[in-house]
KOLVO-70238 format. One line per 3 residues: their letters; for each residue x, y, z of C-alpha. Coordinates in nm, 3 decimals, padded with zeros to 5 digits. Last residue first. Layout:
<rs>
a> X:Y:Z; ...
</rs>
This chain:
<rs>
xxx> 00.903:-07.616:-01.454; 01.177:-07.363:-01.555; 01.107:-07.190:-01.870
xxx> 01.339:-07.265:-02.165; 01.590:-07.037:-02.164; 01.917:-07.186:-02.259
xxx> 01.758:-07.325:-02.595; 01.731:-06.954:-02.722; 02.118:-06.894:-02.724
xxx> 02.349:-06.768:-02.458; 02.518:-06.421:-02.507; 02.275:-06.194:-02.321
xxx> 02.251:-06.428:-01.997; 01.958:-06.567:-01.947; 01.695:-06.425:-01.712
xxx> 01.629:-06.680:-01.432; 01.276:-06.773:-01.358; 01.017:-06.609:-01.182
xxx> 00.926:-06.342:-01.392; 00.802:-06.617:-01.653; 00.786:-06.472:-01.984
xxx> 00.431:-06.378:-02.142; 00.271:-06.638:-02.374; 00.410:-06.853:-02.639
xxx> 00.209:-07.184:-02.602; 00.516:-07.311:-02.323; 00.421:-06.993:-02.160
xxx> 00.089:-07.005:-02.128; 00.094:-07.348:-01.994; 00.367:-07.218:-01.720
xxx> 00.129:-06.963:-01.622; -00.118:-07.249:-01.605; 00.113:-07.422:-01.358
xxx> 00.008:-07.156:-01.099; 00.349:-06.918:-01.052; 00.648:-07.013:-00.846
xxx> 00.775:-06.800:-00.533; 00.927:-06.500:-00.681; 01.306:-06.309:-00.722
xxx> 01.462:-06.583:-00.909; 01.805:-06.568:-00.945; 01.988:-06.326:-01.076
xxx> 02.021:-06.198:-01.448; 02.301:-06.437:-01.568; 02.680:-06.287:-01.520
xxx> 02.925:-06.122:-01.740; 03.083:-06.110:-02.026; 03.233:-05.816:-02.215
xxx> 03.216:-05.787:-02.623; 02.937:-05.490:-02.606; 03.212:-05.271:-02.505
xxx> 03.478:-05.341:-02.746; 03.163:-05.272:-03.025; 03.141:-04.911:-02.824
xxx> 03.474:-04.851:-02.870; 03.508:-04.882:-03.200; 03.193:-04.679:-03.239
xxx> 03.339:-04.386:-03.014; 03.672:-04.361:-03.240; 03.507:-04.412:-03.535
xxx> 03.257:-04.095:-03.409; 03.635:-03.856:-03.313; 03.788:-03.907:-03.665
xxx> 03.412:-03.800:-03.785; 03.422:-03.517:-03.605; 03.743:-03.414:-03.665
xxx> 03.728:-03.463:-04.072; 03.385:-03.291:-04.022; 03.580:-02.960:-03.920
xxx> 03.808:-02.987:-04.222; 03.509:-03.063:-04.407; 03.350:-02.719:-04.310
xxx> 03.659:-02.501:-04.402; 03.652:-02.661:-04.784; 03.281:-02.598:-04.843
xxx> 03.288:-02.286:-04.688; 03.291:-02.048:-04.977; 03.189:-02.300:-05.207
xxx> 02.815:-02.319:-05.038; 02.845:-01.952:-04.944; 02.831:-01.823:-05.294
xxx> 02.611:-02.109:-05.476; 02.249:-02.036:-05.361; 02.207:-01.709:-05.377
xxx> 02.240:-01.382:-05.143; 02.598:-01.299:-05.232; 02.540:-01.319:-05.602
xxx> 02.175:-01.128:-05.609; 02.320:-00.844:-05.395; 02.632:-00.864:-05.613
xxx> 02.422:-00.815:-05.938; 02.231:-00.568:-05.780; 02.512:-00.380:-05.679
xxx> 02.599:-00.329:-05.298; 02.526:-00.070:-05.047; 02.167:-00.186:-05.002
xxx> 02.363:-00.567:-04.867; 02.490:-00.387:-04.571; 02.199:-00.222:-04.459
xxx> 01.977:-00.555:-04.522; 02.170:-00.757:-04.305; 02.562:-00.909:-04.311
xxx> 02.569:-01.222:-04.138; 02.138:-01.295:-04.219; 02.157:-01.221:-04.562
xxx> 02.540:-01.428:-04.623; 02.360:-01.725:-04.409; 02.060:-01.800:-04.587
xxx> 01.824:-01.999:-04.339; 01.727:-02.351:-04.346; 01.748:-02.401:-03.930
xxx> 02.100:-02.558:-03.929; 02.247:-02.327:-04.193; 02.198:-02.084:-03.961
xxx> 02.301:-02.230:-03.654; 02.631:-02.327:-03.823; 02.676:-01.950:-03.953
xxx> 02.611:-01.842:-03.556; 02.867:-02.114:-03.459; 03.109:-01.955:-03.657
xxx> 03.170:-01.712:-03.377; 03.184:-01.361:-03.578; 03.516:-01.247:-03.694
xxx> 03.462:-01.287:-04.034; 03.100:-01.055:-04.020; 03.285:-00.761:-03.883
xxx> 03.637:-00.815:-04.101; 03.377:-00.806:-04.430; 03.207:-00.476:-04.267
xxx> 03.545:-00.301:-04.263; 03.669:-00.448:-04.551; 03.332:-00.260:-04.775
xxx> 03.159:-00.557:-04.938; 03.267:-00.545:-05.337; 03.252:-00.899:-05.379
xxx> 03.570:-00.973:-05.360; 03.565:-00.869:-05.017; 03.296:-01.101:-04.899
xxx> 03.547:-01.364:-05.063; 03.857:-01.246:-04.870; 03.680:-01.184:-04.528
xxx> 03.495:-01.511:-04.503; 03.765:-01.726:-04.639; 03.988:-01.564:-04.362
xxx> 03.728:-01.644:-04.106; 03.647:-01.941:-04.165; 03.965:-02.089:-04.165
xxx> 04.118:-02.137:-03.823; 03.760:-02.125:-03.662; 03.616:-02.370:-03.836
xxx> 03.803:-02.653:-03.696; 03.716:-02.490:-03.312; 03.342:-02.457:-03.433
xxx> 03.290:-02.838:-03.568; 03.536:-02.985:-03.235; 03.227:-02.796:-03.019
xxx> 02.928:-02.908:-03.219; 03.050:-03.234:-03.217; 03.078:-03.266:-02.844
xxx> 02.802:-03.037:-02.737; 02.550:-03.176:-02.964; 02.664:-03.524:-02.894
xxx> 02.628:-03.450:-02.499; 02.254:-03.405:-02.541; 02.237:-03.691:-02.728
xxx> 02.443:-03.921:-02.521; 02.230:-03.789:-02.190; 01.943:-03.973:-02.352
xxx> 02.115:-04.331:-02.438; 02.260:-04.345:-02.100; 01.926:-04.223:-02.001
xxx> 01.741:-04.468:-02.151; 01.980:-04.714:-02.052; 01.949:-04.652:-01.723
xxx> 01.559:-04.661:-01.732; 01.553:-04.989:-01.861; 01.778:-05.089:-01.574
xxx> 01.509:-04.938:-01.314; 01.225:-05.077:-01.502; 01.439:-05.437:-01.542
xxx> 01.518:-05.444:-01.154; 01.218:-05.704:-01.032; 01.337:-05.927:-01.249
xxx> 01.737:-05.981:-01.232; 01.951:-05.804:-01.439; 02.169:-05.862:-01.659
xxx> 01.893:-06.024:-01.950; 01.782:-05.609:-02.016; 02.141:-05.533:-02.082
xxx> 02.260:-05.753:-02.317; 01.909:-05.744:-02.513; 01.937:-05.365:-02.550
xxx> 02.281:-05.409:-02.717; 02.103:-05.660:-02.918; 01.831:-05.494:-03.006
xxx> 02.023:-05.160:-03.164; 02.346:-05.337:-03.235; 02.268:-05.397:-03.560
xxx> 01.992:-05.150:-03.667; 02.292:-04.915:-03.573; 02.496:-05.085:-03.838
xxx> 02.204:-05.098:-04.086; 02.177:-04.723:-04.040; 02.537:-04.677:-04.106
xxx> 02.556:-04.837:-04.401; 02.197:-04.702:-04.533; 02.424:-04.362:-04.466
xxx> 02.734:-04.495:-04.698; 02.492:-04.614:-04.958; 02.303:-04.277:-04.940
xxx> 02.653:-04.064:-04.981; 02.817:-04.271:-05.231; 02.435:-04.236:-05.488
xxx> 02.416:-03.857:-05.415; 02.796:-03.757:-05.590; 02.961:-03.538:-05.316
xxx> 03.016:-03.178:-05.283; 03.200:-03.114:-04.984; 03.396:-03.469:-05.082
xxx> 03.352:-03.794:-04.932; 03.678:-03.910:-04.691; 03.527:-03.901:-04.373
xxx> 03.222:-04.039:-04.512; 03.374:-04.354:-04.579; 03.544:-04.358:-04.289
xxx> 03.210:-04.301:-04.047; 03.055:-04.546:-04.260; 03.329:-04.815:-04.142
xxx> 03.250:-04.687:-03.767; 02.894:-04.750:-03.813; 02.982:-05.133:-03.959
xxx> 03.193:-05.093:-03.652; 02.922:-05.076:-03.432; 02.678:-05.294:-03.593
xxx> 02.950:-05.581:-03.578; 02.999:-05.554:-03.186; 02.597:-05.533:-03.129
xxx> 02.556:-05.838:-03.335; 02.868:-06.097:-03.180; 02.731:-05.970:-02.855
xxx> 02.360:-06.094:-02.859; 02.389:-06.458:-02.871; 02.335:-06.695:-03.202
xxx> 01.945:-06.793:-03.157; 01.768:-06.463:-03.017; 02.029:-06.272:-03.155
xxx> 01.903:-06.347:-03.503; 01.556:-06.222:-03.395; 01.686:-05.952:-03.281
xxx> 01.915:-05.860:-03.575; 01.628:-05.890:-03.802; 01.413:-05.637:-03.670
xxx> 01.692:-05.401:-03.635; 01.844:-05.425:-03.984; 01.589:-05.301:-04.231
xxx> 01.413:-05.067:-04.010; 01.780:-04.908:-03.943; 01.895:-04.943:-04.283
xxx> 01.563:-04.773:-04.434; 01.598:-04.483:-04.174; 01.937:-04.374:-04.244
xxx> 01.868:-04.440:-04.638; 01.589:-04.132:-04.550; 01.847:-03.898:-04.489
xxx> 01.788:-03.728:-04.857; 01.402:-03.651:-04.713; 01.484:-03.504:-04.428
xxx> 01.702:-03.268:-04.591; 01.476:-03.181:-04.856; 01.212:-03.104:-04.585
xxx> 01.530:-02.848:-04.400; 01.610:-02.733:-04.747; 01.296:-02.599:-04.876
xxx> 01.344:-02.205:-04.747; 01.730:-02.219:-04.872; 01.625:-02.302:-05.197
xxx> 01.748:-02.620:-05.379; 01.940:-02.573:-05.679; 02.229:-02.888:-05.660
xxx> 02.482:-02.593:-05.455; 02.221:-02.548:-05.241; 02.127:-02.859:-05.143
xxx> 02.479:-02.933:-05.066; 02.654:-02.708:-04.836; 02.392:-02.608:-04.596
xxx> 02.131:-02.792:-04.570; 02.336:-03.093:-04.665; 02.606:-03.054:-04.469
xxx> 02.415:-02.901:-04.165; 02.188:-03.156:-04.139; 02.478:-03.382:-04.204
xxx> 02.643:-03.305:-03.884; 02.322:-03.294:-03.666; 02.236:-03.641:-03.732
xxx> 02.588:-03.751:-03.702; 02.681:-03.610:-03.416; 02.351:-03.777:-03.240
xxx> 02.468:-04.126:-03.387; 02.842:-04.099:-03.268; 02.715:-03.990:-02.912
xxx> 02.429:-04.263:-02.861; 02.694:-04.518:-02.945; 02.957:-04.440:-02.672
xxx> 02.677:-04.406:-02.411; 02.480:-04.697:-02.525; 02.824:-04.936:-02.569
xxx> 02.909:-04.808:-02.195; 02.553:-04.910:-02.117; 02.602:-05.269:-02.236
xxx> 02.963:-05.267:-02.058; 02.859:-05.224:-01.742; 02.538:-05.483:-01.804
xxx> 02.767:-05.720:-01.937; 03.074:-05.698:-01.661; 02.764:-05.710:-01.368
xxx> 02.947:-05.532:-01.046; 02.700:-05.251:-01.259; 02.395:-05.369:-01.153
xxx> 02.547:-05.252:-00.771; 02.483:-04.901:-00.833; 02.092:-04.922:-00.812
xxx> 01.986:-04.594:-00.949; 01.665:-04.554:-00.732; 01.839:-04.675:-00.478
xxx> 01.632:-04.859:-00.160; 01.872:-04.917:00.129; 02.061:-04.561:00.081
xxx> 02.432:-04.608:00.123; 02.598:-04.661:-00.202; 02.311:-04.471:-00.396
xxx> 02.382:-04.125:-00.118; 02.769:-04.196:-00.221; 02.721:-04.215:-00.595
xxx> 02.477:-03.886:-00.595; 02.749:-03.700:-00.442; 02.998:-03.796:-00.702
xxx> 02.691:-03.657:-00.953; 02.676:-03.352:-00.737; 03.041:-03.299:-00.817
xxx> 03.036:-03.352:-01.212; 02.730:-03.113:-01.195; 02.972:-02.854:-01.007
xxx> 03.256:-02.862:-01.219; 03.024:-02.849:-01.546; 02.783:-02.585:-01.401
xxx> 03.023:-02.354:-01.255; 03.269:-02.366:-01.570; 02.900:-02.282:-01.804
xxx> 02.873:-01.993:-01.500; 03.205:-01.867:-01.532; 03.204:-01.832:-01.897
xxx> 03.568:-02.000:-02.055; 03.388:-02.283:-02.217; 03.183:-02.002:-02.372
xxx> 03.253:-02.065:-02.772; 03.423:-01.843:-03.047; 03.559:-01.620:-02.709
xxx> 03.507:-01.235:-02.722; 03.327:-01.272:-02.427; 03.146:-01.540:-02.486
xxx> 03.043:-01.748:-02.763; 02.757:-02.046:-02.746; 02.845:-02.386:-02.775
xxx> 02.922:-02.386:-02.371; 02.588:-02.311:-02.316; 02.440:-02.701:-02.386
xxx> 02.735:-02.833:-02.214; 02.636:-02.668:-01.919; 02.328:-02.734:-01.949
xxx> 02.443:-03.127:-01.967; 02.616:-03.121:-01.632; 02.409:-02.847:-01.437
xxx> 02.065:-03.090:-01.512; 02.276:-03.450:-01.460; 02.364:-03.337:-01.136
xxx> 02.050:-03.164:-00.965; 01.844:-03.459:-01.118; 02.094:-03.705:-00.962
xxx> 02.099:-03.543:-00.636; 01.769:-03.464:-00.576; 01.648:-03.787:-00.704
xxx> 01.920:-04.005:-00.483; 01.850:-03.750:-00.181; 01.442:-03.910:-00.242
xxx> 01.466:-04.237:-00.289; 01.122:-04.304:-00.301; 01.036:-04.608:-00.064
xxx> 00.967:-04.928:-00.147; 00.721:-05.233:-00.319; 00.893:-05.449:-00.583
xxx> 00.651:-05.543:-00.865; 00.751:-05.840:-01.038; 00.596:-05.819:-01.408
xxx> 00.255:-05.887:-01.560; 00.093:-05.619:-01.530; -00.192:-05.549:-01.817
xxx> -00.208:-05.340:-02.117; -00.521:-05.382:-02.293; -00.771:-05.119:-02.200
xxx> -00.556:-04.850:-02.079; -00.290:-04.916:-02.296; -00.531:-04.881:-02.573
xxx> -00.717:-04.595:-02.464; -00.364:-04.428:-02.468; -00.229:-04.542:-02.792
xxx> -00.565:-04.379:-02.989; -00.544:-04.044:-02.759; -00.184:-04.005:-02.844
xxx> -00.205:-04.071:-03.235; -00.498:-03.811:-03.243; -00.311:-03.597:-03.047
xxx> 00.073:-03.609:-03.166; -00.047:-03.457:-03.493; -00.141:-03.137:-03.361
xxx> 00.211:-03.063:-03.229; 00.388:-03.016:-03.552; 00.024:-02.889:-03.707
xxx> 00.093:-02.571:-03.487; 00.369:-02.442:-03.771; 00.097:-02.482:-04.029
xxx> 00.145:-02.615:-04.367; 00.496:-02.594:-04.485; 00.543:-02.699:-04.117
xxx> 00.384:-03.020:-04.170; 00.619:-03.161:-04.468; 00.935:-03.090:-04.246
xxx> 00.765:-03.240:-03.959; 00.711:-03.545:-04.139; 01.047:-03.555:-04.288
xxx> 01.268:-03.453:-03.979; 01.051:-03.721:-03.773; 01.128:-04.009:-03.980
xxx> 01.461:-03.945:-03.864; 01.437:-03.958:-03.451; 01.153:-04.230:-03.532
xxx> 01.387:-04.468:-03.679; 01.593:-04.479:-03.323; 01.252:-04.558:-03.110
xxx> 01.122:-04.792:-03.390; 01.458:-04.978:-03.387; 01.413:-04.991:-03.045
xxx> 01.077:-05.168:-03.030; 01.111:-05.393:-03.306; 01.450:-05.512:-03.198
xxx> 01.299:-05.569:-02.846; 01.007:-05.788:-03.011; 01.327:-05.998:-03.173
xxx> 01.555:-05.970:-02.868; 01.260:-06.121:-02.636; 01.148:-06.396:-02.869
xxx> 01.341:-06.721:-02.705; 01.340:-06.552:-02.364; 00.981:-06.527:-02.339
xxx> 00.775:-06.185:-02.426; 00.569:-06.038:-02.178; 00.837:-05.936:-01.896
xxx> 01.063:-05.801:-02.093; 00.836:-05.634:-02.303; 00.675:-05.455:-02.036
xxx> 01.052:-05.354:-01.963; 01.120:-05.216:-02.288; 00.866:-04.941:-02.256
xxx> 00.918:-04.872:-01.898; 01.169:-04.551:-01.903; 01.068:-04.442:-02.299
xxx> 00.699:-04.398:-02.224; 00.738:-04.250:-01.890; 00.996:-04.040:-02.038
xxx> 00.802:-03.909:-02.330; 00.554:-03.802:-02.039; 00.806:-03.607:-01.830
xxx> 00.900:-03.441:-02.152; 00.544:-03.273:-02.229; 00.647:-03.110:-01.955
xxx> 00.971:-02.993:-02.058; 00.780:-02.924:-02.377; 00.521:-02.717:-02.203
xxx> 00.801:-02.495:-02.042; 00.992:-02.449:-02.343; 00.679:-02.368:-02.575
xxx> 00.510:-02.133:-02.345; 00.871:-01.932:-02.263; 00.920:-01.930:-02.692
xxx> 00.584:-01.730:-02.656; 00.687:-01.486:-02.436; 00.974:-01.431:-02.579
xxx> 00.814:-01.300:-02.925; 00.457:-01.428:-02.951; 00.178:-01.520:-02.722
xxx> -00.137:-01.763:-02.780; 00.057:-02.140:-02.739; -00.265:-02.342:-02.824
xxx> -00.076:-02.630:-03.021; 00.123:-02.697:-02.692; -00.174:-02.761:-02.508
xxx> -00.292:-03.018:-02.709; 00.047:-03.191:-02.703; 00.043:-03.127:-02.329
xxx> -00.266:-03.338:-02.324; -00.089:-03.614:-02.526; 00.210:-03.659:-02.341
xxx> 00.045:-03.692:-02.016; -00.182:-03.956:-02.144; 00.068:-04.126:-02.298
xxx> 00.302:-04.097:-01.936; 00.055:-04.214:-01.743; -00.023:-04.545:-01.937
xxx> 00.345:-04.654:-01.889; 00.350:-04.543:-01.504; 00.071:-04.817:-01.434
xxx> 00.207:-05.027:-01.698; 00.539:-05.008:-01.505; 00.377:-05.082:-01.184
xxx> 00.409:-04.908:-00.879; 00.753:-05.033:-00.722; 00.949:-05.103:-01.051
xxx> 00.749:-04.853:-01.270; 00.913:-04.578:-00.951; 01.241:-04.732:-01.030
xxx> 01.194:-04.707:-01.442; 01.027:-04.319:-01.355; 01.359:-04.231:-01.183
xxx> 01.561:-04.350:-01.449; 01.421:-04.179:-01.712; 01.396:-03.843:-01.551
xxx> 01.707:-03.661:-01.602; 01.772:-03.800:-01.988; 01.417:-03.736:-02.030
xxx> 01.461:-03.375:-01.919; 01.739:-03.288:-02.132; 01.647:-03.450:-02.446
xxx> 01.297:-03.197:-02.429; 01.518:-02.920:-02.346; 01.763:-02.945:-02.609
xxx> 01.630:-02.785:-02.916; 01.359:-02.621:-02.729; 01.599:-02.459:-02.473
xxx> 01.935:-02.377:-02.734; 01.646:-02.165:-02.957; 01.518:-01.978:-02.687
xxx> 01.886:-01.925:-02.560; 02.001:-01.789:-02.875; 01.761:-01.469:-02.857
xxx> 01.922:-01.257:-02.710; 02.235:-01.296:-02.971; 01.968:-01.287:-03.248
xxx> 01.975:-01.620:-03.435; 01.614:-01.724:-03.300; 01.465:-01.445:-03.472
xxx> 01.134:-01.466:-03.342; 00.740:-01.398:-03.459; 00.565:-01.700:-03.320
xxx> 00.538:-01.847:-03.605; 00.810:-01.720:-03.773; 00.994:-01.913:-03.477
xxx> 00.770:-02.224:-03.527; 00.891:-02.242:-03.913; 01.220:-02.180:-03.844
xxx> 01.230:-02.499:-03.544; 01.054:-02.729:-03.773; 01.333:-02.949:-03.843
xxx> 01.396:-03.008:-03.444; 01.043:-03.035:-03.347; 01.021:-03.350:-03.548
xxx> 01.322:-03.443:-03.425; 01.203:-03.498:-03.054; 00.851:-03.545:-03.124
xxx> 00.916:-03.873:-03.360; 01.149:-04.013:-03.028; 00.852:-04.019:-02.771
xxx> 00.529:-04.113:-03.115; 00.728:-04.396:-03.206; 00.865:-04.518:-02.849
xxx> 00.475:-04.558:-02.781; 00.348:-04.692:-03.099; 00.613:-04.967:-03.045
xxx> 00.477:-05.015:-02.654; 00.145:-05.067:-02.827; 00.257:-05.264:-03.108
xxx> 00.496:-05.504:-02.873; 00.260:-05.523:-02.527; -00.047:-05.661:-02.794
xxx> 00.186:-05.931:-02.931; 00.278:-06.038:-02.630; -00.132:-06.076:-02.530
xxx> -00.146:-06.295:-02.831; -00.075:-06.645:-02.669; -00.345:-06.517:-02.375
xxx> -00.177:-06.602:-02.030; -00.201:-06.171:-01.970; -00.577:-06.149:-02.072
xxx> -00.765:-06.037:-02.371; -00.942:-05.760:-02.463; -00.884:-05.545:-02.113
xxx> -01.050:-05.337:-01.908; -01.346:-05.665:-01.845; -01.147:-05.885:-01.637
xxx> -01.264:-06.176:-01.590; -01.181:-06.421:-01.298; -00.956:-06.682:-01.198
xxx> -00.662:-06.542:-01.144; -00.310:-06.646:-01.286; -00.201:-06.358:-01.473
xxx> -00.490:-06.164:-01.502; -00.806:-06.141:-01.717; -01.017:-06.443:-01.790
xxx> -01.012:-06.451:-02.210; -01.144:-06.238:-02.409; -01.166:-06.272:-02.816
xxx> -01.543:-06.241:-02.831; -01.612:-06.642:-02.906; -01.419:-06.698:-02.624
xxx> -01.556:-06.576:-02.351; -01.879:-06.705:-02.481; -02.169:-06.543:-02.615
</rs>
């Protein structure tokens, strides 16, 4: 049978011989299309795993048999939230550099093994209480290091397989599948955990061990590879850094000494101020060092500056949003429209799913558009469609009629499927060749660390607007309902973040606040009034929107921003970084094959004609 009667072709870019890993070779016309569904199944399965987790968090604490809203027990809950975002926003860009000198399907195909064997092993965990929160943290910080091999080299490959003319269409694909699988993972995980609390891990393995036999066998390198040394002070350093910086964010949500939040504890002050300084650090050692693994000097670039600002700036509106009407509708909403407090985190999933829709709807499309009309003009309009949403939900009511609040999230999703693939585009075309792993990994963690500091951000302005309210409504309503004042003053003056935590995970705040001694005291009928769905809704309907007014004022802010951002100019990628390739690599990619690595990238704003390859 012929080579090409079974779909192969001779493997390589520009050799001669077969190469039997892979089902067809590098100069194949389809091989592009190969990179795109593999490194889409990829970012899928990375970004699914971080929300996914996130709704299921009360169903893997009864699990494992732990109240994650006891005061010891906060930090367990803080760590597998947040560790997982954490660590890929530390690691990204070191596993882009090290893609740049070892191959970044070489580092690709790591990381999906990686994250499928700890996916295994995270479905074992045998403890329970503390010890088996410890299993899950440490396993999922692991499991981490493979989510950001995937994430850190992901849009490179595609860079280098897709030409000029189609690269902000396949990376369209490819990010909009990273962002839409931060939401479809709240629905699948909250249908899973109904189930079994291990299935949330068990259905990362067959979909791991699929995608990684597949990279394996089809993947092939077909970027500049740029031998070098570690950079090992610019690791230390940045890792060191970014790790106080954000944990310190991450703590300062919680309450200390007295305080409604711990921006005051020593330690949280230690790891801010000192994170900021090991991060000034980590400048000089990148300034001087021959070989950075965070190459400063990208940034002289006006576009790829202000592509990553736009990332940054974007990446915090979206994350306060996700968590901001998790909370609203878990905890406000649902309820009051008859939804138990044990179903809301799947209901919530599932009334997000307009989110989703605009992105998939928008993100696709906006690439390819960008491909012939420039990149900026997109990126700038998806950000203040988002900050347009932002308004309109700014001014919805606590209790809002369904059919406003799903155009106004579609909105926002088709804004971020906006800018999604072109903001990427702007920054992948900056940069010259042989940089695009360490430049994809910059955004990733530009993107990354914006999550992590969303959480603290919005979660911070939510607490200090509930704080002047709260409180009194707490005390005056508890009190009308026949609590003792003593206990009603105990429960009011506890940091609201504990009631946002609550209503976070799907659990019924007045029963947890005031416990089952409490609550025997009382009447049936006010046991039964306290405990269901309608008293807390209206009690803090009014103090919550006053904090989302804040939050929301803050997100336009960000988005408007952001589209300022994505408006700079700047410079073409470089120039060329390679000798010429064989004139069949040109062939190939005249048919539609791979991009040339040898040619100048385009810059992000110039239009599909400008990038023909160079003879």
């Amino acid at each position: 049978m012929t080579t090409e009667k079974r779909g192969l072709v001779p493997g390589g870019a520009g050799t001669g011989h077969r190469d039997r890993r892979t089902w067809i070779g590098a100069d194949h016309p389809r091989y592009k299309w190969v990179t795109l569904t593999n490194t889409t199944l990829g970012m899928l399965l990375a970004t699914i795993n971080s929300s996914i987790v996130l709704i299921s968090l009360p169903g893997i604490f009864t699990g494992i048999r732990l109240d994650p809203l006891q005061p010891a027990n906060v930090s367990y809950l803080l760590w597998i939230l947040m560790g997982y975002m954490l660590v890929t926003a530390v690691l990204v860009v070191a596993l882009g550099r090290l893609g740049d000198m070892l191959g970044r399907v070489r580092i690709y195909n790591a990381g999906f093994l990686v994250f499928t064997l700890t996916s295994v092993v995270l479905s074992l965990d045998p403890f329970h209480g503390a010890a088996g929160a410890l299993w899950l943290i440490g396993w999922r910080i692991a499991q981490a290091v493979g989510g950001s091999m995937l994430m850190a080299n992901s849009a490179a490959i595609l860079t280098d397989a897709f030409p000029a003319r189609q690269r902000g269409m396949a990376l369209g694909v490819n990010m909009v599948a990273g962002i839409a699988g931060s939401f479809i993972g709240l629905v699948l995980g909250g249908f899973l955990v109904t189930w079994n609390w291990r299935s949330v891990f068990w259905v990362n393995v067959p979909i791991g061990l699929a995608g990684t036999v597949w990279a394996y066998r089809s993947l092939r390198e077909t970027g500049v590879r740029k031998p070098g040394r570690t950079d090992w002070w610019g690791n230390i350093t940045f890792a060191a850094g970014l790790t106080a910086l954000l944990a310190g964010i991450t703590y300062g949500i919680q309450p200390y000494g007295g305080h409604t939040m711990g921006w005051t504890n020593p330690w949280v002050l230690a790891g801010l101020i000192g994170g900021a300084v090991m991060l000034a650090v980590f400048c000089l050692v990148e300034l001087k060092v021959p070989e950075p693994m965070f190459p400063l000097h990208l940034f002289r670039n006006a576009a790829f500056a202000g592509g990553n600002a736009a990332t940054l700036l974007g990446a915090v509106a979206r994350g306060g949003l996700q968590f901001m009407l998790i909370i609203w509708l878990q905890g406000i909403w649902l309820p009051l429209h008859g939804y138990d407090y044990a179903d809301t985190p799947l209901w919530a999933g599932i009334y997000m799913l307009p989110l989703t829709i605009g992105f998939l709807l928008a993100g696709p499309v906006a690439g390819a558009l960008s491909d012939k009309f420039g990149a900026r003009l997109f990126a700038a309009a998806g950000f203040v469609v988002m900050a347009v949403s932002f308004a309109g939900l700014l001014v919805l009511p606590s209790d809002f009629s369904y059919g406003v609040f799903a155009v106004l999230v579609l909105l926002n999703g088709l804004g971020g499927g906006l800018f999604a693939a072109p903001n990427t585009a702007i920054v992948m075309s900056s940069v010259p060749a042989d940089a695009r792993g360490a430049a994809s990994g910059m955004r990733a963690t530009f993107q990354n660390a914006g999550m992590v500091l969303s959480m603290g951000v919005f979660f911070s302005l939510m607490v200090a607007g509930l704080s002047g309210t709260l409180p009194h409504t707490l005390a005056s309503g508890l009190t009308a309902q026949g609590v003792p004042a003593g206990a009603a003053h105990t429960v009011a003056v506890l940091p609201p973040v504990g009631v946002l935590f609550a209503a976070f995970l799907g659990y019924n705040p007045v029963r947890h606040l005031l416990g089952p001694t409490i609550l025997a005291h009382l009447s049936p009928s006010a046991q039964a009034h306290l405990t269901g769905r309608e008293f807390f809704p209206h009690l803090v309907a009014q103090p919550f929107h006053d904090g989302l007014v804040v939050v929301f004022s803050l997100a336009i802010v960000m988005s408007l921003a952001a589209a300022a951002a994505s408006l700079v100019r700047g410079r073409d990628g470089g120039p060329p970084t390679a000798p010429a390739a064989p004139s069949r690599r040109a062939a190939a990619m005249a048919d539609g094959g791979p991009a040339r690595q040898d040619a100048p990238l385009p810059s992000a704003g110039s239009r599909a004609q400008d990038s023909r390859p160079a003879p």
